[in-house]
N, C-alpha and C positions, 0 to 999 in steps of 0.2 A: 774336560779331558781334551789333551791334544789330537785333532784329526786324524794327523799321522801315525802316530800309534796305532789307531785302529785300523789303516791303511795296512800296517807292516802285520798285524795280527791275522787279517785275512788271506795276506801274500805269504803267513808260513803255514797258516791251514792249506789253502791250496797247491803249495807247491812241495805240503808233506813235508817240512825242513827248514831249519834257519840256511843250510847252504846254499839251495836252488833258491830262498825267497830275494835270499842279499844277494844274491847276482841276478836276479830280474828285477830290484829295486835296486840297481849300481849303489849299494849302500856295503862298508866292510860287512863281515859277518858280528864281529864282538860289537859292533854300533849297533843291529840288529837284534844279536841277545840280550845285549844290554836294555834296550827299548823295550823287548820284552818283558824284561823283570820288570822294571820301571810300572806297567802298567798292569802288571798283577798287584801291586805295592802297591798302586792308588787305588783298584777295587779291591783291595784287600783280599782275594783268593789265587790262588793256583791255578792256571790256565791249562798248562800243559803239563802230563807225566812224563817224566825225564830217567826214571826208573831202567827202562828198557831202551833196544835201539831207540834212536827215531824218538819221535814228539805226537803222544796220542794227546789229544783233548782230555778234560777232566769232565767230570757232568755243568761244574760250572764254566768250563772253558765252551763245553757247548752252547749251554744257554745265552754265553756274551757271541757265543759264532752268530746268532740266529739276532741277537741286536746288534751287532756289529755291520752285518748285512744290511739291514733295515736302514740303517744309520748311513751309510754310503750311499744307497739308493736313493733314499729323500737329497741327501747334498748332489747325486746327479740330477735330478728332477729339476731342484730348485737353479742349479747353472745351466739347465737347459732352459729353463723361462728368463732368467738373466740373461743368456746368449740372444734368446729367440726375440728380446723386447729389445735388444740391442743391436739386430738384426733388422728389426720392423718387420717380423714374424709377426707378434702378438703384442698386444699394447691397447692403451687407452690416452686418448689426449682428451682432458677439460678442458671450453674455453667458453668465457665470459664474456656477454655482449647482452643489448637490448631490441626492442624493439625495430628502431630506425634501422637496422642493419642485417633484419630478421632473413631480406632476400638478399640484399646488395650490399654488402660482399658475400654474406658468407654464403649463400649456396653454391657462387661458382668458387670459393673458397675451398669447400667441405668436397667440392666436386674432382675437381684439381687433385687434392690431396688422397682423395680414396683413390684415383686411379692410380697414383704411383706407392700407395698403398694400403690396397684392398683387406689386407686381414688384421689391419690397425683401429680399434673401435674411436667416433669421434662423439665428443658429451658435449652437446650445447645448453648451454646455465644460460637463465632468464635473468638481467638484475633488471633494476631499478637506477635507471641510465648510467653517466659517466662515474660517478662517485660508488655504482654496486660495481659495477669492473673493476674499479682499486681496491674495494675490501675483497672481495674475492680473489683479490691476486695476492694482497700482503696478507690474509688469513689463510692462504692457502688450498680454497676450494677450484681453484681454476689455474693451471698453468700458462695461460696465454689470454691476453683479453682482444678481442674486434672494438673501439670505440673513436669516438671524434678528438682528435688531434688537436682543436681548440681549450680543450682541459686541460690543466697541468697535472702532468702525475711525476711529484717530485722523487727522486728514488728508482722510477721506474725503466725501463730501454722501452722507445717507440719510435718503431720505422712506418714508415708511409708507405701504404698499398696502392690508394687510389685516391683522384679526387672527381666530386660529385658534383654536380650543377646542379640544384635545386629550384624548383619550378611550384608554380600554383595551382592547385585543382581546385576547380568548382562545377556543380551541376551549373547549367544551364537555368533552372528555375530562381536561383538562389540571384543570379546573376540579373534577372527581371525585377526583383524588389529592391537594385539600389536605383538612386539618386541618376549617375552617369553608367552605361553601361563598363566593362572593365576591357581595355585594350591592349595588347602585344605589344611592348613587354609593358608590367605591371610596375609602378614606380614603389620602392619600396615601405617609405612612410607612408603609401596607400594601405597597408596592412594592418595598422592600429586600428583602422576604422573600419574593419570586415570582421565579421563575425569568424573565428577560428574552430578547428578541431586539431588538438596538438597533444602530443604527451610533455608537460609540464614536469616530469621528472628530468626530461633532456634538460640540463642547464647549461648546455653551450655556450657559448658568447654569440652563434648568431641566432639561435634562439630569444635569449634577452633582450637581442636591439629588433626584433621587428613584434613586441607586445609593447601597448601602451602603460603608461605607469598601474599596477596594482595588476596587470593580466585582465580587466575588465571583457578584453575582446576576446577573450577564449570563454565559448558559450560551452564545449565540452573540453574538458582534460581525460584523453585516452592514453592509453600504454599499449593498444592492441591496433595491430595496421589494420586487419582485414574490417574490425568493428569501425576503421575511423574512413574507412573509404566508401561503406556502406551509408556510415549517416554523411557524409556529401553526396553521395548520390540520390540522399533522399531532402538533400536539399537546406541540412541543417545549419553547416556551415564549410567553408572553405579550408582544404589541409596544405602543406609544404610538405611536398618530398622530390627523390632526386627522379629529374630526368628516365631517367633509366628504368625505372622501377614504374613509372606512370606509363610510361608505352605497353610495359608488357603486361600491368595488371590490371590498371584502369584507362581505356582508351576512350570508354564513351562517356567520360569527361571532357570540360575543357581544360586542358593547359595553358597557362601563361607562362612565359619567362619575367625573368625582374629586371629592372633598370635601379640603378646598378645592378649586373650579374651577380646573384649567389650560387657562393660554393663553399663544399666543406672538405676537409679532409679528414681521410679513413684511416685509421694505422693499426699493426697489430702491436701490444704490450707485454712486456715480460717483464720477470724480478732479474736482477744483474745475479751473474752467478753460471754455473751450471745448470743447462736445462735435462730433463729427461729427454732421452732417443727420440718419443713421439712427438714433444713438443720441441724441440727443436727441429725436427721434418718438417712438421707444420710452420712453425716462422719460416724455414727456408720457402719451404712451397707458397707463402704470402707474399715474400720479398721479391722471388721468380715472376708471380704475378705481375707484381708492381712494375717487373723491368719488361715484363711481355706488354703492358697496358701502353707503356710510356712509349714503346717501340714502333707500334699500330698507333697511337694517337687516341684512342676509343677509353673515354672514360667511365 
């Protein structure tokens, strides 16, 4: 059934008339009564008695008054949540990331973005590194991904947030059982021959070039930061992560830099196309990032 119809149905109940409805719907009157018929014809009943002056309801012209109402009111509800998610009223953004990203970026990512807006819900999905942020974007469980920039995601749009210096942490004790102690900056084929704590799901490219053939020197494969900063500090073996994220979480470590400097870069990804309201906020608010990060120099 046409909307309209039922539009023009409840503008001759309320205004008592096809004449006052068709002049507060600028529609003629016989395009009005016409429409009228029209939709008693398709439910098959009588709507109004035409008998008398005037246009009384029928008991079945009632019973469609009372779902004809019904029926407008859900179609304004539901354009007000359309409006309101359009608006960034109300809304939800998915976005897909792992681990290595679990603080930097995204908490001042997710931080950023709820202040300019706060009544937008934000859903962080756990993959299973670079390759779970491509099925979660082409199967559709996540609108936007956080991941390293050194993956290809063919098909995909990915703009650069941020890039990250990536540093070495080790306990101190771990640092007593080698051979030569380790010094500022750390030369990087010096990492095949340290015992690691890594997430192996990360399949980066600079992931791959600092494990020895077969990953021998990864004595654990974690997915989880806080579990993999704990067993370095208990001495197990030595992790990579950025800069940034080793100041403010683990200081009573030691740090190394590398020789050559490692870095990686950050991007957020989407499917080409139309994004939803929320998720297109959100890549703007990433991009904004990016051009405030690059402005300060502070990576």
């Amino acid at each position: 059934m046409d909307l309209h119809f039922v539009t023009y149905f409840v503008a001759v109940v309320d205004h008592g008339g096809v004449t006052k409805a068709a002049r507060a719907l600028y529609i003629s009157q016989p395009s009005l009564s016409q429409a009228i018929r029209t939709l008693e014809r398709r439910l098959g009943a009588t709507l109004f008695d035409r008998t008398g002056r005037g246009l009384v309801l029928t008991d079945a012209g009632r019973d469609f008054d009372l779902a004809a109402r019904r029926i407008l009111a859900d179609v304004d509800r539901a354009r007000a949540k359309v409006a309101a998610v359009r608006d960034l009223e109300f809304g939800r953004v998915d976005i897909a990331t792992y681990s290595a990203f679990s603080i930097d970026p995204i908490v001042e990512l997710v931080r950023r973005f709820r202040t300019d807006f706060p009544k937008v819900v934000v859903r962080v999905i756990d993959t299973f590194g670079p390759s779970g942020v491509e099925t979660a974007l082409r199967y559709g469980s996540a609108e936007v991904g956080v991941t390293d920039l050194s993956v290809g995601y063919e098909g995909l749009v990915a703009a650069p947030i941020v890039t990250q210096e990536l540093v070495l942490a080790t306990h101190s004790s771990m640092s007593d059982r080698l051979e030569q102690p380790l010094t500022d900056p750390v030369p990087r084929v010096l990492l095949r021959t340290l015992p690691l704590v890594i997430d192996l799901g990360d399949q980066s490219s600079w992931v791959r070039g600092l494990l020895c053939a077969g990953s021998e020197n990864v004595v654990v494969d974690c997915a989880h930061e806080v579990t993999t900063w704990e067993l370095v500090r208990r001495g197990i073996g030595a992790t990579i992560l950025p800069r940034k994220v080793a100041q403010q979480q683990i200081s009573d470590m030691q740090i190394f830099s590398f020789d050559p400097p490692l870095a990686r870069c950050v991007a957020v990804v989407h499917r080409r196309g139309e994004q939803s309201p929320a998720a297109a906020a959100f890549i703007a608010t990433a991009v904004d990032m990016a051009a405030a990060t690059q402005s300060t120099g502070k990576g």
